[in-house]
Rosetta silent file (secondary structure, phi, psi, omega in degrees, C-alpha in Angstrom):
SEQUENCE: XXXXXXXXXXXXXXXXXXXXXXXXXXXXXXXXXXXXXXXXXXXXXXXXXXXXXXXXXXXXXXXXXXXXXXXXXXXXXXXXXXXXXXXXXXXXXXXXXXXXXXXXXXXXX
SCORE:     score description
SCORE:     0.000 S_00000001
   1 L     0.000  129.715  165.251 -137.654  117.531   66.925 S_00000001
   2 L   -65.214  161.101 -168.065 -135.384  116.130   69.470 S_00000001
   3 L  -145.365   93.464  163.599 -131.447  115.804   68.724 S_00000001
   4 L  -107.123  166.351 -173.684 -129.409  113.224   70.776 S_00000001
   5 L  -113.695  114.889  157.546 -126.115  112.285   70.056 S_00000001
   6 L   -29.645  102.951 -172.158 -125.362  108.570   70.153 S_00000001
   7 L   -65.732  171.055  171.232 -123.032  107.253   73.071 S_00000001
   8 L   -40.404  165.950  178.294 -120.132  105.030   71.569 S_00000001
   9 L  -133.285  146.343  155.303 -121.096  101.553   70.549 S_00000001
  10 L   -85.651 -178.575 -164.249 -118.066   98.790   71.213 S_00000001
  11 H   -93.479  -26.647  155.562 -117.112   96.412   69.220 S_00000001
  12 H   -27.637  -67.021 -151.798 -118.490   93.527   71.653 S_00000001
  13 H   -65.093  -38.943 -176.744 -121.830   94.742   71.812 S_00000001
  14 H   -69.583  -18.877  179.494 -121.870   95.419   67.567 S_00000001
  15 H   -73.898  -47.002  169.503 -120.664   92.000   67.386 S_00000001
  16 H   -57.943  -52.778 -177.560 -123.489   90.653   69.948 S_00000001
  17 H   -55.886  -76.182 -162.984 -126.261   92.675   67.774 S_00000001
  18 H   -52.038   -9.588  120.943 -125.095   91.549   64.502 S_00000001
  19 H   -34.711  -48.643 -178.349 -125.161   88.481   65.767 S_00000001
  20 H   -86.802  -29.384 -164.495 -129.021   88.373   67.328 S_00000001
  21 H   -77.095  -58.336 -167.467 -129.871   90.525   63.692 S_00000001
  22 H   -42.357  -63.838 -160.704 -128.012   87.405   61.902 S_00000001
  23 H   -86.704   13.120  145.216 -130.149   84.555   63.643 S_00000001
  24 H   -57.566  -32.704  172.232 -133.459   86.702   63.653 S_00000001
  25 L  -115.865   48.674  110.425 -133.185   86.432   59.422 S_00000001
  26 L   114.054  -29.046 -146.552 -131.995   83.156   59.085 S_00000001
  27 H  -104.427   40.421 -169.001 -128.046   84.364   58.394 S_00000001
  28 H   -82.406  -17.485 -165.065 -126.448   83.144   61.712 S_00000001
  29 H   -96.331   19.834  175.379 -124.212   80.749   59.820 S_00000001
  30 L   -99.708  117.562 -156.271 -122.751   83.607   57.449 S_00000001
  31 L   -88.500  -27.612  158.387 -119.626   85.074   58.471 S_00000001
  32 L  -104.751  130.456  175.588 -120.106   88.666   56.851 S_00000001
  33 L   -75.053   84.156 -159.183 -123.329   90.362   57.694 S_00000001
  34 L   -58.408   98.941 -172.436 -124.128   92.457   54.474 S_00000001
  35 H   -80.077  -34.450 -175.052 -125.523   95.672   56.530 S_00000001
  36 H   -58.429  -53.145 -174.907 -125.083   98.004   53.503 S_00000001
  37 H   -73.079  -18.913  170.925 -127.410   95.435   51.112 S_00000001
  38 H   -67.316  -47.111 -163.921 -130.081   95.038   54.818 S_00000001
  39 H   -98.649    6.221  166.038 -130.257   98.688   55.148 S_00000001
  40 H   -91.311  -25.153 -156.806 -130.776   99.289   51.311 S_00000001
  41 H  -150.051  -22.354  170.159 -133.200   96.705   50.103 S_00000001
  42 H   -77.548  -65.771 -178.907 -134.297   94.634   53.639 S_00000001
  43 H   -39.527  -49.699 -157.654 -135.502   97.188   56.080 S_00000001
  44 H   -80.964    5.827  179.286 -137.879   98.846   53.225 S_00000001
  45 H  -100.540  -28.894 -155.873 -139.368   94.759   52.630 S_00000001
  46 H  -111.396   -3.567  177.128 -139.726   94.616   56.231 S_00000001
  47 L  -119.989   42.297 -173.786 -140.489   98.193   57.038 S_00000001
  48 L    -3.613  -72.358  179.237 -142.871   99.551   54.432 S_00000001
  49 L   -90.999   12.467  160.798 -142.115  103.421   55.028 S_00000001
  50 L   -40.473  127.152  157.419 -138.814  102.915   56.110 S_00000001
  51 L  -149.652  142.812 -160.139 -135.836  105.466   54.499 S_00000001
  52 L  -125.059  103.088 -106.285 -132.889  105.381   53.801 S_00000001
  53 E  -137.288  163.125  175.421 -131.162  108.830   52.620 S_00000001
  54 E  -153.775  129.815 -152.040 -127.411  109.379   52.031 S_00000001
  55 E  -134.619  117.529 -171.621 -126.644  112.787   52.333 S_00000001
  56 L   -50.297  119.588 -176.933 -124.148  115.445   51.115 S_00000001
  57 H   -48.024  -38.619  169.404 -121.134  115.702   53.408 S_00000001
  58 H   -93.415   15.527 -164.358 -122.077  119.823   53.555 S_00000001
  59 H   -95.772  -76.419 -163.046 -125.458  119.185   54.089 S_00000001
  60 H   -79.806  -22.412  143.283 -124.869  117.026   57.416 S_00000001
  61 L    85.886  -94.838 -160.606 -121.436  119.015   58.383 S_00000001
  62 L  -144.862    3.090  158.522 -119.251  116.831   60.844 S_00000001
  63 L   -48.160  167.094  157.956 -122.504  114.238   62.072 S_00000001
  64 L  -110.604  -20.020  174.746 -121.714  111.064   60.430 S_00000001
  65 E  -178.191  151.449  159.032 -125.500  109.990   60.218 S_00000001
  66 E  -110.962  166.329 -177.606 -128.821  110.897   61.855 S_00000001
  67 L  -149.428   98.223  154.141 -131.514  107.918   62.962 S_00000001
  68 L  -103.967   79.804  173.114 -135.030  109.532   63.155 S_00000001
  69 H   -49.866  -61.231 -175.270 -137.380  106.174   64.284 S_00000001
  70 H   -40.142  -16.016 -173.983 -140.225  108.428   64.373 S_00000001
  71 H  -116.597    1.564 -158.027 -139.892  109.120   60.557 S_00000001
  72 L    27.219   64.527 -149.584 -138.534  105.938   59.918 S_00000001
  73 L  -146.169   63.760  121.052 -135.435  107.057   58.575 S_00000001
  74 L    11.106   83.958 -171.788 -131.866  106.411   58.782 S_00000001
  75 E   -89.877  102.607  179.753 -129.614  109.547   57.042 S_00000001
  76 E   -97.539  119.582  160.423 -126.107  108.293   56.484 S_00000001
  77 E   -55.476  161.542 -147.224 -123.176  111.221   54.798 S_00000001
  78 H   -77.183  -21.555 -162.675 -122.009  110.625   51.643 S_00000001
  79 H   -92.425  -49.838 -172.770 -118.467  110.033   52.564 S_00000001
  80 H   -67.147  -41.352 -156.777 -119.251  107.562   55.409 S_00000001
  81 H   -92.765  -40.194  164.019 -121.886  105.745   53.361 S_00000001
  82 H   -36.356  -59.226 -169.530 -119.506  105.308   50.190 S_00000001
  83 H   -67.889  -33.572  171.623 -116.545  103.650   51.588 S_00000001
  84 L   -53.520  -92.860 -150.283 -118.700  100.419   52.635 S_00000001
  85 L   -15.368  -16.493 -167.995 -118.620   99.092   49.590 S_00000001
  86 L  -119.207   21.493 -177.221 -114.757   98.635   49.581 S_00000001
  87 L    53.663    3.631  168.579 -115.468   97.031   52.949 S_00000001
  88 L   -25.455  105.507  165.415 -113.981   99.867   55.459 S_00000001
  89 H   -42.948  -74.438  174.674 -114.453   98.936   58.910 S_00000001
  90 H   -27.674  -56.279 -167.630 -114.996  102.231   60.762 S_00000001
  91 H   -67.263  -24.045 -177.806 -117.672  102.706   58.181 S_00000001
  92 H   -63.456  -33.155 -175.974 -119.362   99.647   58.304 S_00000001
  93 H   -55.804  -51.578  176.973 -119.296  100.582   62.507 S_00000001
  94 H   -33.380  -71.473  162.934 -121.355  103.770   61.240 S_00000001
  95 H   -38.797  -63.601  173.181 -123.927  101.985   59.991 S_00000001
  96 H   -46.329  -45.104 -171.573 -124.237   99.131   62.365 S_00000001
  97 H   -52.485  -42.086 -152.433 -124.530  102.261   65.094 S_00000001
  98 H   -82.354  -47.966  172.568 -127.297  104.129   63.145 S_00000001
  99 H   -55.492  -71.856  164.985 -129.528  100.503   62.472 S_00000001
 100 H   -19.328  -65.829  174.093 -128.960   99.600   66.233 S_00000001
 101 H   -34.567  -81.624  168.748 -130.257  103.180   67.185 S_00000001
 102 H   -18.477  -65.695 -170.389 -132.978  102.627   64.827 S_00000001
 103 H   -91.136  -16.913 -178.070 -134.260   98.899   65.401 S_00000001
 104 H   -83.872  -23.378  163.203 -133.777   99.124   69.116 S_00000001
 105 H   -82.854    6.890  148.116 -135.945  102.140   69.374 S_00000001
 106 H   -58.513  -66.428 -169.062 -138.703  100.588   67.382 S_00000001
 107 L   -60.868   22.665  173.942 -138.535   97.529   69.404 S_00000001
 108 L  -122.633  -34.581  159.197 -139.049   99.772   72.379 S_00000001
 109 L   -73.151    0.000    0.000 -142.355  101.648   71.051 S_00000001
């Protein structure tokens, strides 16, 4: 298995995606994009074998998430994946990065 490391994403460009992701489902007129409830309970309606794994912080070691499109699978760490919920930017960035990875290299096979 190959292992790249994600370049940076800005905050333009997550703003431009989340944006194109809003009006592709319908949500352009919504001012927070729920990514945490999309990548929990959307992807696996719209992606049959889609997964989505949250993973022990000594498991995954100082990654913040892996994105394996080939397995159709999206690994977020336990610490990083936790903190959405209390709305934490940075983490929410995590996320957006690893779905980005994800759906842009579908839409490229």
């Amino acid at each position: 298995m190959n292992n790249y490391k994600a370049d940076a994403v800005s905050r333009r460009n997550i703003r431009d995606y989340v944006y194109m992701l809003k009006k592709k489902v319908g949500m352009e007129n919504i001012l927070y994009f729920p990514v945490l409830q999309f990548a929990e309970n959307m992807l696996p309606v719209l992606i049959p074998d889609f997964q989505f794994e949250v993973v022990p912080e000594d498991e995954m070691g100082t990654k913040h998430g892996e994105t394996y499109p080939g397995k159709n699978l999206i690994r977020i760490r336990e610490d990083i994946y936790l903190p959405p919920r209390k709305a934490k930017a940075e983490t929410v960035s995590q996320l957006l990065t690893k779905l980005d990875i994800y759906l842009c290299t579908k839409t490229v096979q």
